[in-house]
C-alpha positions as CSV (number, residue, x, y, z in Angstrom):
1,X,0.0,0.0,0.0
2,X,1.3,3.2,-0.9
3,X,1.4,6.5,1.7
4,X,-0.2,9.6,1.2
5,X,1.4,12.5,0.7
6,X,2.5,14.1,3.6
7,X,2.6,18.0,2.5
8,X,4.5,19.9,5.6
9,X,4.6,24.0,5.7
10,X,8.5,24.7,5.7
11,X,7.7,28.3,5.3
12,X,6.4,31.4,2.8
13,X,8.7,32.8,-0.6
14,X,7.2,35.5,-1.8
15,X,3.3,35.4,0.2
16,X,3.6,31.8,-1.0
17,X,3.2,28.9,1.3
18,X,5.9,26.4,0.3
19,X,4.9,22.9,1.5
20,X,6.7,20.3,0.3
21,X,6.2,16.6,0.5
22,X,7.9,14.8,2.7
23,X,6.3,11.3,2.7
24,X,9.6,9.7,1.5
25,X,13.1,11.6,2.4
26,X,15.0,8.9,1.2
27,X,18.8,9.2,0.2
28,X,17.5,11.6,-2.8
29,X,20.6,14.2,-2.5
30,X,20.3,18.1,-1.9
31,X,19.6,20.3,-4.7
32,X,21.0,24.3,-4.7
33,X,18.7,26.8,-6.2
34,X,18.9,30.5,-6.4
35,X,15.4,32.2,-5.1
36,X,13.3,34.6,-6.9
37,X,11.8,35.8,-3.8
38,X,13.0,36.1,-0.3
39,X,12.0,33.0,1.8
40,X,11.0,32.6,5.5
41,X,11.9,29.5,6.7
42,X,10.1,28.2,9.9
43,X,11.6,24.7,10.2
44,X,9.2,22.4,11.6
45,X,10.1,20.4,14.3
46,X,13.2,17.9,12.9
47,X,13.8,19.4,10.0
48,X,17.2,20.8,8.9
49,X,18.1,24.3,9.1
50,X,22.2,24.1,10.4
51,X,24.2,26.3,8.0
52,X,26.7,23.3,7.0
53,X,23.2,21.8,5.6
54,X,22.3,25.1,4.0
55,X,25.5,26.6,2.3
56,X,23.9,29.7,4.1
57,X,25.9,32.1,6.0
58,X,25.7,31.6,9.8
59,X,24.3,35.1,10.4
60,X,21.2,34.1,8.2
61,X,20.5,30.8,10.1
62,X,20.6,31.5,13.4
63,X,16.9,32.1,14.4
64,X,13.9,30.0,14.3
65,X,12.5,31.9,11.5
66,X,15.1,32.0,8.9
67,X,15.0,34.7,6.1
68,X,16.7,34.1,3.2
69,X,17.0,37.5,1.2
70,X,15.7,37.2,-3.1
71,X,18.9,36.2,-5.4
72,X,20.3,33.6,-2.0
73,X,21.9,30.6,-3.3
74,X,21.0,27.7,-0.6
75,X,21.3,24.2,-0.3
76,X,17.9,22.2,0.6
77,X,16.6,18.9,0.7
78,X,15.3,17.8,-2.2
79,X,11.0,18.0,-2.1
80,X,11.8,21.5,-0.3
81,X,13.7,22.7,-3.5
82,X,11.1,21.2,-6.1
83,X,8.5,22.8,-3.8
84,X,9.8,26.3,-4.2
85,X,11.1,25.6,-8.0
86,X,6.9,24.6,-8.4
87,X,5.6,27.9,-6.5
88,X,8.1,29.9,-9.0
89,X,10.0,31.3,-6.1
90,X,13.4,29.8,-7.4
91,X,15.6,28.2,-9.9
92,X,17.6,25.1,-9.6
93,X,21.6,26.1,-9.6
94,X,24.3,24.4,-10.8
């Protein structure tokens, strides 16, 4: 039997709620986009927000709500990056 989805609210880009599925996490590997809009991360209980994770500067990762400012290049887990890449609120970097 298959699992439902399991959309989780990681945070807003742009007065967009970005919700990503996170039925499966798997071993899928981390993707780097550059964001269109500025994103408020409010990392839900569990979920990775260390700046080793993140390619982010310290000084942007240090509260509970993280905002990342339009144009930040950022390493995220996988469904989080497709999620915002979907909304429009970034591009996937190489």
């Amino acid at each position: 039997m298959a699992e439902s989805g399991r959309p989780t609210n990681t945070g807003s880009a742009g007065g967009t709620a970005i919700n990503p599925d996170l039925t499966r996490l798997a071993h899928e590997a981390p993707k780097k986009v550059q964001l269109s809009a500025s994103y408020t991360r409010n990392c839900p209980p569990g979920y990775p927000s260390a700046p080793d994770f993140t390619g982010c500067a310290a000084s942007k990762l240090d509260t509970k709500a993280q905002t990342l400012a339009n144009g930040t290049i950022v390493t995220l887990l996988g469904p989080e990056a497709d999620a915002l890449i979907a909304a429009g609120k970034a591009s996937l970097h190489s």
